[in-house]
N, C-alpha and C positions, 0 to 999 in steps of 0.2 A: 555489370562487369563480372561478377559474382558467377552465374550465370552461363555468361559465355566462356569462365575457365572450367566449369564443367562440364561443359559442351565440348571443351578441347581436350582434357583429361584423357576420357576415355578413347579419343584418337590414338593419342599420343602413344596408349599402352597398345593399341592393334599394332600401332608401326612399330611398337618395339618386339613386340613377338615375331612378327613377319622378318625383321632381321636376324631374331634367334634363329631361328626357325631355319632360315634361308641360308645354311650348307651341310656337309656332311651326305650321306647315303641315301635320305629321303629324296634329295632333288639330285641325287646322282644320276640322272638318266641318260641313254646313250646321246652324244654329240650327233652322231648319225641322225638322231631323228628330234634333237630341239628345233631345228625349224620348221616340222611336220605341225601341221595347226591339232592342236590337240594332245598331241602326244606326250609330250612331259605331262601335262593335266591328269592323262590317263596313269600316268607313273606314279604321281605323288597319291592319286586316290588307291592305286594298289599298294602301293607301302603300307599308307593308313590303315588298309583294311587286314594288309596281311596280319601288322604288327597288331590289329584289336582282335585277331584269328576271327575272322570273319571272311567271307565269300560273298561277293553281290554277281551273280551269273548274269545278269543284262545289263549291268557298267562294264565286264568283261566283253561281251557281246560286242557291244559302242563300240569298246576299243579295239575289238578285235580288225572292227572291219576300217581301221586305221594302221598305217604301215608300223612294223616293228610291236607288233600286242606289247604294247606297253603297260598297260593294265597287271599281265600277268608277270610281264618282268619285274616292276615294283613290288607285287604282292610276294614272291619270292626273296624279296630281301626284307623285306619290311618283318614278316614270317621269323622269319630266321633271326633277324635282331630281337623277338621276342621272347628268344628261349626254345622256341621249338626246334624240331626234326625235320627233316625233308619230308621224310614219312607223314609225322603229324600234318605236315605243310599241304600235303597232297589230302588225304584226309576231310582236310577243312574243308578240301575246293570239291569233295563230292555235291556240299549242303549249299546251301541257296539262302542268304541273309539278305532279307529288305531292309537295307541299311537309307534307304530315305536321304539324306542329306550328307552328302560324304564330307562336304567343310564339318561338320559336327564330329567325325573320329577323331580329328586331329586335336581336341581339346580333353576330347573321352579318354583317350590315352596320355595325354598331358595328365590328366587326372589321376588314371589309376596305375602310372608311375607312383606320384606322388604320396597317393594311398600305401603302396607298396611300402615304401621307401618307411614312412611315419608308421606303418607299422612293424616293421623290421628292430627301427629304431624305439620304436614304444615297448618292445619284448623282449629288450636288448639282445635282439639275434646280431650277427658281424655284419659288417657292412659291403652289402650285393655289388661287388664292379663290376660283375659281368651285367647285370642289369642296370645298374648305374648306366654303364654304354650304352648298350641297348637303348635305354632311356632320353641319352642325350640328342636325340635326338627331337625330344619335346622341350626343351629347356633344360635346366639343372635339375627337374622337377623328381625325380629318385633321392638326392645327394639334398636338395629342399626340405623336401617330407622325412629324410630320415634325423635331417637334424632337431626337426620339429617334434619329432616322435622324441626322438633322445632327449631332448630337453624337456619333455613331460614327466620322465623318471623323477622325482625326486635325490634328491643329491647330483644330480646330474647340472652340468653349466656347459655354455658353446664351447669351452676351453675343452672340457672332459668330450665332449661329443665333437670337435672338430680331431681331437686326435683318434679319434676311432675310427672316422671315416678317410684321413688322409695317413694312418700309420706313422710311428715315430718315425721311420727315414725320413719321411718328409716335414712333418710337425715339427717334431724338435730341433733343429737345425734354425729355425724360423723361430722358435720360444722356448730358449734356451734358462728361462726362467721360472717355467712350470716346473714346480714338485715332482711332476709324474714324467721329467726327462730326464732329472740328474741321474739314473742312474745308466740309462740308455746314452748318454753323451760322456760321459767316465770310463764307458767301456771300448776300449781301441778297436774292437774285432768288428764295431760298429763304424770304423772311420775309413778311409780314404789313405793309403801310402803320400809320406811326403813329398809333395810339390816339386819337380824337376826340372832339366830341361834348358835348353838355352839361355832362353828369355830369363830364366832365375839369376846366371851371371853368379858372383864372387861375392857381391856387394850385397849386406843384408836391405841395405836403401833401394835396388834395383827396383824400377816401378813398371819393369815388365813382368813381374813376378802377380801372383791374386795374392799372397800371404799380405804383400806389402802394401798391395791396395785398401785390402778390408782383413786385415788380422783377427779380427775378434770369429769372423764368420768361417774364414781360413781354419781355423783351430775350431771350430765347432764341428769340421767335415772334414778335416786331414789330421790321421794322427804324427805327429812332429812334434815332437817334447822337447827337443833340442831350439826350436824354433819360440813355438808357444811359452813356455818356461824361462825364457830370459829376452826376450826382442821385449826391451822397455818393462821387463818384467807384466805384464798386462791383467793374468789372473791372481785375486787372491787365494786366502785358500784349500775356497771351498772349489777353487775350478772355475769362479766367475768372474768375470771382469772387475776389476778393481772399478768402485765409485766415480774416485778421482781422475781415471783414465783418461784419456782424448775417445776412448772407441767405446767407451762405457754410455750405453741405450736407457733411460729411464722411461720405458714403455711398457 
């Protein structure tokens, strides 16, 4: 038994990559030629090769003499979601890389995403979105490595290094109990104008309103003092939701 879950293991994680994997601009290939036998094939190997800036002149070759050079369409994007230039882009395709086994780019650059990423984060540089995207293209494998890198700092924890990579707008609104957002969630210039509109109605009860739905999170992303400051009086205060509340989170 033992045995044969091992044997299914490492299936299980092929199909899960193959899902990641399976949208976004690597397998963007033109509709015009997925039913071409070959052609998306020849697409996804040129992404790979673009994005490793790499060139294989006789898998271009292959493809070429397949409708729609799909080879070189792929390598053109794939290229360009790596950081480079048209320029650089062109450049790479003078040289001739025996790339051997093109299923193996797609892990190579899973990789050294990930490398990137951990060490961004290991030398506490900011965190790459433009490469993050680029990246995502392998997985989460940039946004992975950098957290892993940031968390080898010392004093560092996932709380301190998830806010680095997703920015207070986003983080704090979501952990509205870390130390390092009171003071980004206290400041108005940081929030959202009061909640309007129809649906808001007369009635502070109205449950067409989002205040009335989920208030604690309403008042975390709309400034409304008028709201937040007496509807069930809700914060104490230091700004945070009263213990006792019905909307008070102990997570």
């Amino acid at each position: 038994m033992k045995q044969l879950l091992l044997a299914i293991i490492p299936l299980l994680i092929v199909a899960t990559i193959v899902n990641v994997y399976a949208s976004g601009p690597r397998l963007n290939y033109s509709e015009t030629y997925e039913d071409v036998l070959g052609a998306p094939e020849c697409y996804v190997d040129g992404y790979d090769a673009g994005f490793a800036n790499k060139y294989d002149k006789d898998r271009a070759q292959e493809c070429n003499d397949i409708p729609g050079d799909q080879y070189n369409a792929g390598f053109g994007y794939g290229c360009i979601d790596s950081g480079l230039t048209k320029q650089d882009c062109d450049d790479i395709k003078e040289g001739d890389d025996d790339l051997g086994s093109h299923e193996q780019l797609q892990e190579e650059n899973r990789r050294n995403c990930y490398d990137d990423g951990y060490q961004d984060g290991n030398d506490s540089n900011s965190y790459d979105s433009d490469r993050a995207s680029g990246c995502s293209e392998y997985s989460s494998s940039y946004t992975d490595g950098f957290s892993a890198g940031c968390q080898s700092v010392e004093g560092n924890t996932n709380d301190s290094c998830q806010l680095i990579i997703e920015g207070h707008e986003r983080y704090c609104p979501n952990n509205p109990d870390d130390p390092a957002c009171v003071e980004f969630l206290h400041d108005a210039s940081n929030k959202l104008p009061p909640e309007s509109g129809p649906l808001c109605g007369q009635e502070p009860s109205d449950p067409g309103c989002f205040k009335n739905q989920d208030p604690e999170k309403y008042c975390l992303n709309h400034n409304d003092p008028t709201f937040c400051k007496t509807i069930g009086d809700i914060c104490n205060a230091d700004g945070f939701v009263r213990s006792e509340d019905a909307y008070y989170k102990n997570d």
